[in-house]
N, C-alpha and C positions, 0 to 999 in steps of 0.2 A: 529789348526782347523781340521788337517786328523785326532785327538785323539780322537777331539768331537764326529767326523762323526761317527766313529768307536765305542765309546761306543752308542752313540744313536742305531746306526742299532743293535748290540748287546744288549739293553738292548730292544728296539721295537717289536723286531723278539721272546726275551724270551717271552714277554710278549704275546704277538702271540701265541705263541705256548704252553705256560701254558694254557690261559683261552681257548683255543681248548678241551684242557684234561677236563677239570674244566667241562665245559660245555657239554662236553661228559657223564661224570660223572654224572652232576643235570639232563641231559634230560634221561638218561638211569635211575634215581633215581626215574622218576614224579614231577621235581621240574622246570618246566616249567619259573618262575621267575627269577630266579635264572640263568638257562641256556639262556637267552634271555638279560639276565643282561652281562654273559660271552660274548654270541655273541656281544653286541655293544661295549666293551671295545676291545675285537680281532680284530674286524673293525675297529677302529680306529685305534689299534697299526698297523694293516696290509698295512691302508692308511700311516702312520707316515712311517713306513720301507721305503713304495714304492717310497714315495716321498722325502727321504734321498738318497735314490738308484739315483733315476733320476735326482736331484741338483749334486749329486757325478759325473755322469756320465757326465750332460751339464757341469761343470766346469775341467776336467781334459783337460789339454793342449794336453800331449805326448797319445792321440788316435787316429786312423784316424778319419777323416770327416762321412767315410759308417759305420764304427763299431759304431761311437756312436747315430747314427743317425738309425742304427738296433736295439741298447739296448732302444732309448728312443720311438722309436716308439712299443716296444715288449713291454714294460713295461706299455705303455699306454695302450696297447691292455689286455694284460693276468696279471697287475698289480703283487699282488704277486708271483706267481709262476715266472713267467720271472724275478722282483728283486731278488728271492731266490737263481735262478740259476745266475746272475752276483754276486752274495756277495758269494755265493760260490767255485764259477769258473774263474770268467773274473777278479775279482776286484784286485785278488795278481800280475795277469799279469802285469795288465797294470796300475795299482796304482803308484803315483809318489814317492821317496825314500824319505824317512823327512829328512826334515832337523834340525838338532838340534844344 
């Protein structure tokens, strides 16, 4: 399961941040369609990140009580920027070691 978690947010977050570009690109071109088509696909991956982030976060045992209770409360407030900053920062900390 930590495998899955892990390519999802990696492959949600690409996706994110490709059709950002994408869609920088059609609205900077006049292709209005196009970049409104990129925004709701980003939206969505952005929503899919944030709520892989915050299932990860409610289900990790070795957290404390106040830390994860900051990350799901930050995360519900500032969505993806606060998940960006736990999948980049917090999640090596305190992620539990697999078992294999």
């Amino acid at each position: 399961m930590p495998k899955l978690i892990s390519v999802l947010l990696k492959l949600s977050l690409s996706v994110f941040l490709l059709t950002g570009v994408l869609g920088f690109y059609y609205l900077s071109g006049g292709q209005e369609a196009d970049a409104l088509l990129c925004a709701k696909v980003g939206g969505f991956a952005s929503l899919l990140f944030s709520t892989i982030a915050l299932f990860e976060v409610m289900t990790l045992e070795n957290m404390r009580f106040s830390t994860k209770f900051m990350w799901v409360v930050s995360i519900l407030l500032f969505q993806i920027f606060t998940a960006l900053a736990y999948y980049l920062v917090d999640r090596k900390s305190v992620k539990q070691p697999e078992q294999g």
